[in-house]
N, C-alpha and C positions, 0 to 999 in steps of 0.2 A: 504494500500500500504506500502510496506517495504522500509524503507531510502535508502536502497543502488541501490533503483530502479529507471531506469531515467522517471523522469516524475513527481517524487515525492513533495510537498511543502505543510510546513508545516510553521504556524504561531504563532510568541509567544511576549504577550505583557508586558512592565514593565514597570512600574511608577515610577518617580520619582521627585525631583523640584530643584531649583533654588539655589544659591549661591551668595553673594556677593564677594565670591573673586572669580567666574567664571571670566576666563579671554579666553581660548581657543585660544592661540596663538603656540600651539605646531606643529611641522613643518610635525610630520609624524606617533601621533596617536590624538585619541579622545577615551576618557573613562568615563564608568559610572560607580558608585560604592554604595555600599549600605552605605558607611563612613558617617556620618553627618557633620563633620568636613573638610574644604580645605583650606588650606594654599597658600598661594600665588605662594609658588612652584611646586602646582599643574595647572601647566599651560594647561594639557592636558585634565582633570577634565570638561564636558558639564553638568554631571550632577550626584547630589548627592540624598541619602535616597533612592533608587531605592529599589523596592520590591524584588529583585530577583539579587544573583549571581549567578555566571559561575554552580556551583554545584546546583541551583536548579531549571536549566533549564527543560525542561523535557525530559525523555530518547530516544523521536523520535527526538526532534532538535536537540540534543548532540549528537546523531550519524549523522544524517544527517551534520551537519558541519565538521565530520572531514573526509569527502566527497571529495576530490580534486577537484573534477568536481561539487562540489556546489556554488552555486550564493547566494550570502549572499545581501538583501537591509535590510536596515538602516533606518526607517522611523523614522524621531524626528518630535513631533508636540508640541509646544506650541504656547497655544493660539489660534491664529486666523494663526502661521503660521507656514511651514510645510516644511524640507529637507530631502533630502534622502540620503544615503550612500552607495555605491556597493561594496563588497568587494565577497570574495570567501573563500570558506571552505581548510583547510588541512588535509593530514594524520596526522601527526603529532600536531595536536592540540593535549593538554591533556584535557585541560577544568573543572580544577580542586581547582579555587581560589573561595572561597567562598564570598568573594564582590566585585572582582570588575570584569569589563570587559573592553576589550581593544581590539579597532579595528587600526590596523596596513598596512600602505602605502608598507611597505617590506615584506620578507616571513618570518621575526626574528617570533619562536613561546615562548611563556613564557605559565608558567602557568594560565596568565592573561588573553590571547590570547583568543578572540572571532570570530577573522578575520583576514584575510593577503591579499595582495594586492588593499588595498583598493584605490577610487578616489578620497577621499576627506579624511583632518587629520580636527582636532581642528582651524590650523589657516583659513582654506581655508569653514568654516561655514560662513553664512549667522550672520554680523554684526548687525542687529536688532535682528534675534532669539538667540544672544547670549548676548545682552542687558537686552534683557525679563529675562533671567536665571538669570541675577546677584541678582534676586529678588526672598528671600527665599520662599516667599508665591506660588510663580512661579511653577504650576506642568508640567511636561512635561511624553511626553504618546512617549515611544519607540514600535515601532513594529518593531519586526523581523520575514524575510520570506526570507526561506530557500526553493531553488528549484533544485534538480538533475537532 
């Protein structure tokens, strides 16, 4: 099936784990990045070391998101426990940052840009699944699933 056909969904998983300075208090993204490194001013930061940035998506989910009419979920699992995120594809994605991703409450696009209109940023996460993460051993398993 071709991305730009309604009906279309397609899933892509990425690994990553835990931080001690997770904090996830940001009011209107949440980002994962392949950086090993977070700084306390990375307040938006759920998760770090992830296997895969925006560029090594693959070429059906990278088109499929910049889909307008796509339905982006968010699946974060650590551990034993599990949230989800709904956001929506753009035209206007480029999808062209090589570590990190960033799912976004607005329609603002950056080159960061994994998602726009989302339901939920960094502060409005599930307060234990974002405990667990502050623990660098901590892996966390994103699925993403894009539907036209």
């Amino acid at each position: 099936m071709d991305p730009g056909e309604t009906g279309f969904k397609i899933i892509e998983v990425i690994s990553g784990f835990g931080h001690e300075n997770v904090q996830a208090v940001h009011p209107s993204t949440v980002e994962f990045t392949k950086e090993t490194h977070l700084s306390k001013e990375g307040d938006c930061i759920l998760v770090v070391s992830a296997d895969k940035g925006l560029t090594e998506l693959s070429p059906e989910i990278r088109e499929a998101l910049k889909n307008s009419q796509a339905k982006i979920t968010i699946k974060i699992e650590v551990g034993n426990l599990c949230e989800e995120i709904h956001a929506h594809g753009a035209q206007h994605l480029s999808l062209t940052h090589p570590t990190e991703m960033v799912v976004r409450k607005s329609d603002y696009a950056s080159d960061r840009t994994l998602g726009v209109h989302a339901d939920k940023a960094a502060k409005d996460l599930s307060r234990e699944l974002v405990n667990k993460l502050k623990n660098p051993q901590q892996k966390a398993k994103i699925t993403l699933t894009v539907q036209t």
